[in-house]
Structure formats: C-alpha cells, structure tokens
N, CA, C and O atoms as a GROMACS GRO file, in nm:
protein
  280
    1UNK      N    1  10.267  10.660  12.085
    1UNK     CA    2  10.143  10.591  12.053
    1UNK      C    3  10.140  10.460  12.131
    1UNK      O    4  10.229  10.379  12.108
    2UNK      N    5  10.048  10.432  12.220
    2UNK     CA    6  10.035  10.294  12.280
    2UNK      C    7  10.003  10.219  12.193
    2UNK      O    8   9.936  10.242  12.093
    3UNK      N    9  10.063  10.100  12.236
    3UNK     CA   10  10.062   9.927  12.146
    3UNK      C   11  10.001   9.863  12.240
    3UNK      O   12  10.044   9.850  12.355
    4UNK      N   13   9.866   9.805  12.183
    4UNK     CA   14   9.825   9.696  12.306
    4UNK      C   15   9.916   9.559  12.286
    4UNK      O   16   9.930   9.488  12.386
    5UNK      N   17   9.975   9.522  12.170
    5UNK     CA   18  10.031   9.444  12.168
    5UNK      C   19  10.138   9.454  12.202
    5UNK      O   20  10.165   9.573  12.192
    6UNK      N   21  10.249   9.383  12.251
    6UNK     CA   22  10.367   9.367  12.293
    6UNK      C   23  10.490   9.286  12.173
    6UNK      O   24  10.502   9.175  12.121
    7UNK      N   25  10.536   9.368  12.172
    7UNK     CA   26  10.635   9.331  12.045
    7UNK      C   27  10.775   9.213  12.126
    7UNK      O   28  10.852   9.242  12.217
    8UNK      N   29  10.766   9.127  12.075
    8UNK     CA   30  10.861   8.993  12.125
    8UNK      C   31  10.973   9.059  12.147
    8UNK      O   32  10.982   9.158  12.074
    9UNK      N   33  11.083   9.040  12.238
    9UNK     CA   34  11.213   9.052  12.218
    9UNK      C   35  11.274   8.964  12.149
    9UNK      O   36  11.242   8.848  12.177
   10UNK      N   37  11.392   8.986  12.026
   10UNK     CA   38  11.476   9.096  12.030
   10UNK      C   39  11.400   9.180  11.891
   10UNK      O   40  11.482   9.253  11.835
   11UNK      N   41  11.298   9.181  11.845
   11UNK     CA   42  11.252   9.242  11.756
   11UNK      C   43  11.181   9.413  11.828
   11UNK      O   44  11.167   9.457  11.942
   12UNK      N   45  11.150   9.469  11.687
   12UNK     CA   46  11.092   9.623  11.733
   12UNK      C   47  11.039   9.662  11.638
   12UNK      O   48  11.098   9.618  11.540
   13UNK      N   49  10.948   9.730  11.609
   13UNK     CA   50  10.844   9.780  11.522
   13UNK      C   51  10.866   9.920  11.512
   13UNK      O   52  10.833   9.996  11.604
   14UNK      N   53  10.933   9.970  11.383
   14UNK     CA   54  10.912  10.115  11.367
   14UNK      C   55  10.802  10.159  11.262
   14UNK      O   56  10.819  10.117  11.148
   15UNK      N   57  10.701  10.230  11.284
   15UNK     CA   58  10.589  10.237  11.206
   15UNK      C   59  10.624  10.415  11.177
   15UNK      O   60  10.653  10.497  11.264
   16UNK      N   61  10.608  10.442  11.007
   16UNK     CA   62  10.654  10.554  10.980
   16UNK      C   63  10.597  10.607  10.900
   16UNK      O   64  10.571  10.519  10.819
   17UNK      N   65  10.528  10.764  10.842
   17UNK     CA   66  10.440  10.842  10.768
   17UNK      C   67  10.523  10.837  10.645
   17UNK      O   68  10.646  10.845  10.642
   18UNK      N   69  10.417  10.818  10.514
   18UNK     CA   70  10.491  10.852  10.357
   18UNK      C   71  10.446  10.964  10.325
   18UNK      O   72  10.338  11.021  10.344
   19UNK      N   73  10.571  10.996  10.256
   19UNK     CA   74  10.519  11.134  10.200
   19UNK      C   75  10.448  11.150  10.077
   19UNK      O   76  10.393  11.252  10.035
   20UNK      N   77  10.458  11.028  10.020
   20UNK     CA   78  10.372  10.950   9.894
   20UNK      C   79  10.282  10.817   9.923
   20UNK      O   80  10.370  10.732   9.914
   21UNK      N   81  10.201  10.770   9.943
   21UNK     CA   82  10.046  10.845   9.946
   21UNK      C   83  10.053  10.939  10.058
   21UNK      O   84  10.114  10.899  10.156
   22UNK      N   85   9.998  11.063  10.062
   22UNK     CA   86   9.993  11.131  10.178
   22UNK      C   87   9.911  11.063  10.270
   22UNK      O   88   9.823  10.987  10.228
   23UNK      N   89   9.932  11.083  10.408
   23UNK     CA   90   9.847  11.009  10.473
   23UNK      C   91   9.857  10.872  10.501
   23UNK      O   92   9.757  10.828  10.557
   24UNK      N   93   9.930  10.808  10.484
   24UNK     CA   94   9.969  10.673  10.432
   24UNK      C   95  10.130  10.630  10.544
   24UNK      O   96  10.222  10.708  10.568
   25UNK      N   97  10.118  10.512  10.582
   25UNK     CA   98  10.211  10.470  10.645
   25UNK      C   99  10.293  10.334  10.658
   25UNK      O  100  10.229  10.231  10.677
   26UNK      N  101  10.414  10.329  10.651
   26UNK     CA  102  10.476  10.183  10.643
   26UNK      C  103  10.545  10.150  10.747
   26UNK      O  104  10.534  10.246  10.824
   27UNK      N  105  10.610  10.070  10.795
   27UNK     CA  106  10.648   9.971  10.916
   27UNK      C  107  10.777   9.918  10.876
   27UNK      O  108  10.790   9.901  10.755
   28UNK      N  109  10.880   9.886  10.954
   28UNK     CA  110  11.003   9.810  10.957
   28UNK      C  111  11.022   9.722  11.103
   28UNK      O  112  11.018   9.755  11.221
   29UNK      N  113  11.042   9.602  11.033
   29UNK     CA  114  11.037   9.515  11.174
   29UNK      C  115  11.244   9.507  11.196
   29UNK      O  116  11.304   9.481  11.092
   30UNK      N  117  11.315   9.525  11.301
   30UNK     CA  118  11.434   9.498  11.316
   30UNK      C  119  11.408   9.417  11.460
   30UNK      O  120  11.322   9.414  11.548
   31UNK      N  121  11.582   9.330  11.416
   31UNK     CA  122  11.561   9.207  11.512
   31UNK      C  123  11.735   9.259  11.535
   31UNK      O  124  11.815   9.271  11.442
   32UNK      N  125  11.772   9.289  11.710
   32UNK     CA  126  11.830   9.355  11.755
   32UNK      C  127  11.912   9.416  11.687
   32UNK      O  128  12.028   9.385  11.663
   33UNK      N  129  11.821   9.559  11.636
   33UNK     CA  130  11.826   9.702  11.556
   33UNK      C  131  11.859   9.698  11.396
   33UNK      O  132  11.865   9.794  11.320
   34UNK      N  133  11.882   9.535  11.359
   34UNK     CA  134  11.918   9.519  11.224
   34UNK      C  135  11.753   9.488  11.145
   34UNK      O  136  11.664   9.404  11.155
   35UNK      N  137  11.780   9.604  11.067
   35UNK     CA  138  11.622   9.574  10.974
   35UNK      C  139  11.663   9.435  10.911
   35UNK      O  140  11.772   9.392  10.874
   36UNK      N  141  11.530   9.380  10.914
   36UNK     CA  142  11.503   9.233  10.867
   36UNK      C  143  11.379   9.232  10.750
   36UNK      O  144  11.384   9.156  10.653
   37UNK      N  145  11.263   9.333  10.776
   37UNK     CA  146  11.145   9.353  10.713
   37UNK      C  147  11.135   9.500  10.697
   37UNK      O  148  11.183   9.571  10.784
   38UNK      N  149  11.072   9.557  10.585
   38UNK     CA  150  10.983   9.660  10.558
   38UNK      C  151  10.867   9.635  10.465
   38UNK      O  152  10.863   9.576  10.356
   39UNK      N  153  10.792   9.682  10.522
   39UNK     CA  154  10.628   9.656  10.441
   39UNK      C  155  10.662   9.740  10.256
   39UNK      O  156  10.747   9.820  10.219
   40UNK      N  157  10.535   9.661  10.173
   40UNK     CA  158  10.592   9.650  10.110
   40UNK      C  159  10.476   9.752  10.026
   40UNK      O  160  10.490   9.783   9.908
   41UNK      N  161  10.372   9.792  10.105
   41UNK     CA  162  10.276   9.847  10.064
   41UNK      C  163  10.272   9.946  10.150
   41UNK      O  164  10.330   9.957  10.258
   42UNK      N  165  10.163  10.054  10.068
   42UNK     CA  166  10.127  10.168  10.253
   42UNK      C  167  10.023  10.106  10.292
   42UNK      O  168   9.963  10.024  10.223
   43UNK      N  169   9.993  10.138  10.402
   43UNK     CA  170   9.910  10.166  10.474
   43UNK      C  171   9.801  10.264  10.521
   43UNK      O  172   9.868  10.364  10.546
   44UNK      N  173   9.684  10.290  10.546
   44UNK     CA  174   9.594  10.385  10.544
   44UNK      C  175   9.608  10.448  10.709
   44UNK      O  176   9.573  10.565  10.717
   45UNK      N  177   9.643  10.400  10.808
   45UNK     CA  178   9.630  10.440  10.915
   45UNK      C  179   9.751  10.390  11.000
   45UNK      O  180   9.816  10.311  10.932
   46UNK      N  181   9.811  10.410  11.143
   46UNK     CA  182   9.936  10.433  11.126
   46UNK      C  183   9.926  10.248  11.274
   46UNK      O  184  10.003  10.155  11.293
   47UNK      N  185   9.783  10.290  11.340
   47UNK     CA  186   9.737  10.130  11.366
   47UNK      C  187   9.767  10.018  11.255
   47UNK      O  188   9.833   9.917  11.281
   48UNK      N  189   9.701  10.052  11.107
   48UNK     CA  190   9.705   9.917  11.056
   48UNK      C  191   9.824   9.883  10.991
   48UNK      O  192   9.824   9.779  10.926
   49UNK      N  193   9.935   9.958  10.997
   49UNK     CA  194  10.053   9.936  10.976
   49UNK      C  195  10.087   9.856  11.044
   49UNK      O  196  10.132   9.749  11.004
   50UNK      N  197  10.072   9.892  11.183
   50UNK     CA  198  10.133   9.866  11.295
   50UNK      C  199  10.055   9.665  11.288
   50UNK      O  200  10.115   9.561  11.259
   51UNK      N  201   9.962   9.678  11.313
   51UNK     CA  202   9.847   9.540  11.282
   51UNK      C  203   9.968   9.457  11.197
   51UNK      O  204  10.037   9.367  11.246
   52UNK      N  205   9.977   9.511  11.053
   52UNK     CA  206  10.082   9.436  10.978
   52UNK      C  207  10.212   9.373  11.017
   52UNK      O  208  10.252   9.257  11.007
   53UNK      N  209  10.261   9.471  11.059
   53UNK     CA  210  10.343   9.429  11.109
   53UNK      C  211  10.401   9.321  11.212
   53UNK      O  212  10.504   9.254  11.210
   54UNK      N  213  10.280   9.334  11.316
   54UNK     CA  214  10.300   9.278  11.400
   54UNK      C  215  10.235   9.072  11.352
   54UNK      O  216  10.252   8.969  11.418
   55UNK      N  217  10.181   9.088  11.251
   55UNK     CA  218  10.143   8.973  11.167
   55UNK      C  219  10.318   8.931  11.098
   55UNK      O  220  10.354   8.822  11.143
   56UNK      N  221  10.382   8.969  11.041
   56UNK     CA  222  10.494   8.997  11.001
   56UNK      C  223  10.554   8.935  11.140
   56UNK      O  224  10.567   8.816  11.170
   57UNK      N  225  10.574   9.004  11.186
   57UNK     CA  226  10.674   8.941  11.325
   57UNK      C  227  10.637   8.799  11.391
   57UNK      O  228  10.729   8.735  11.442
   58UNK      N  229  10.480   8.738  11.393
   58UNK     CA  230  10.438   8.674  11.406
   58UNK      C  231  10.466   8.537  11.284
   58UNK      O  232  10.467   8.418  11.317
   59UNK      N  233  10.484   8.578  11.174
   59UNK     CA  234  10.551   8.491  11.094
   59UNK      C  235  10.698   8.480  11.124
   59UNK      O  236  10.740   8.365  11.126
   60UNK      N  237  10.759   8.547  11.141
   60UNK     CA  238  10.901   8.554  11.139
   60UNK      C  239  10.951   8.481  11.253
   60UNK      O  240  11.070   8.454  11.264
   61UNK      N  241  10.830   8.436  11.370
   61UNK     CA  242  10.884   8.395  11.512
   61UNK      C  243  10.824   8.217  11.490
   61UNK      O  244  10.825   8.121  11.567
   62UNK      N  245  10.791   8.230  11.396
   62UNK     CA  246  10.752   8.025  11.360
   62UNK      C  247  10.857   7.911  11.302
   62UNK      O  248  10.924   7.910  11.199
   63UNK      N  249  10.848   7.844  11.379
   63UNK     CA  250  10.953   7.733  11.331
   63UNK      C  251  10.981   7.735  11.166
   63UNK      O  252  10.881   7.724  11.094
   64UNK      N  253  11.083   7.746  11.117
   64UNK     CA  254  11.077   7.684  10.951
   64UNK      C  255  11.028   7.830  10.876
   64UNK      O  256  10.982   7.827  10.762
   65UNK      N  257  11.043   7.975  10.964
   65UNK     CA  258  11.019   8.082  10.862
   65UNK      C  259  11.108   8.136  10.760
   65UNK      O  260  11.074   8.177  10.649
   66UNK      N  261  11.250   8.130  10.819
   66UNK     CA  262  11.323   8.151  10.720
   66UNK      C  263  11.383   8.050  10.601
   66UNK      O  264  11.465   8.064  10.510
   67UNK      N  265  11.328   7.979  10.632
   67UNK     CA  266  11.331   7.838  10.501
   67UNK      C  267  11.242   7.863  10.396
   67UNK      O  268  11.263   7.796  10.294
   68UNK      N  269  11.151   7.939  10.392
   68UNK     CA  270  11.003   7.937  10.332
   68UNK      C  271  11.056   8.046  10.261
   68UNK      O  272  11.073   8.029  10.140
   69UNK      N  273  11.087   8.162  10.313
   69UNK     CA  274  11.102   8.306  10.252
   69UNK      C  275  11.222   8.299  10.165
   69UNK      O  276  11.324   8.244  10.207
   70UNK      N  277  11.216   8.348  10.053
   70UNK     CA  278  11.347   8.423   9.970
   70UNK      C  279  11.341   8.542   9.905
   70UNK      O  280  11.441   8.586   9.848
   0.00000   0.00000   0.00000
C-alpha cells in the first residue's frame, strides 16, 4: 500500500486487519523494531489507521513527549 507520507527514521508503521470489528484496523508504531505504541481503538479503514498513526509518531518526535506520557 503506498504512504504519501514518509515515516521518520528510526520509527515504522505497521498497520494491521482485526478480526473483531470485522473490517476494522489497528496500527503499531516501533522505534528501531521495538514496539513503543499500538492504537488503542480500531479503525474503519486501513488509511485512517495509518493517518493515526502517523499523528502518534508525530507526537512521539516533539521535545518533552516522553515526560508528558505515562
């Protein structure tokens, strides 16, 4: 599936089908191959996962993110 967006190095976006909601899809962000994030909801389409995610990674790459999160 093409990404118009470009995922930062050392992070990677795996976007993946549930088998509960059918149809439905969630995302794991890993930062060199160690999961760091998985969404926490589904998703309706396997783009807006992907969308999430990449919002997700976009937090995770800001000064002072892991101070904020617990």
């Amino acid at each position: 599936m093409p990404m118009a967006d470009e995922v930062p190095h050392p992070y990677s976006i795996e976007v993946s089908p549930l088998a509960k909601p059918e149809g439905h899809f969630q995302w794991a962000i890993r930062r060199s191959g160690k999961l760091i994030e998985r969404s926490d909801r589904p998703h309706r389409s396997a783009e807006k996962a992907h969308e999430s995610a990449m919002e997700a990674v976009e937090r995770a790459l800001k000064p002072n993110a892991a101070s904020g999160r617990r």
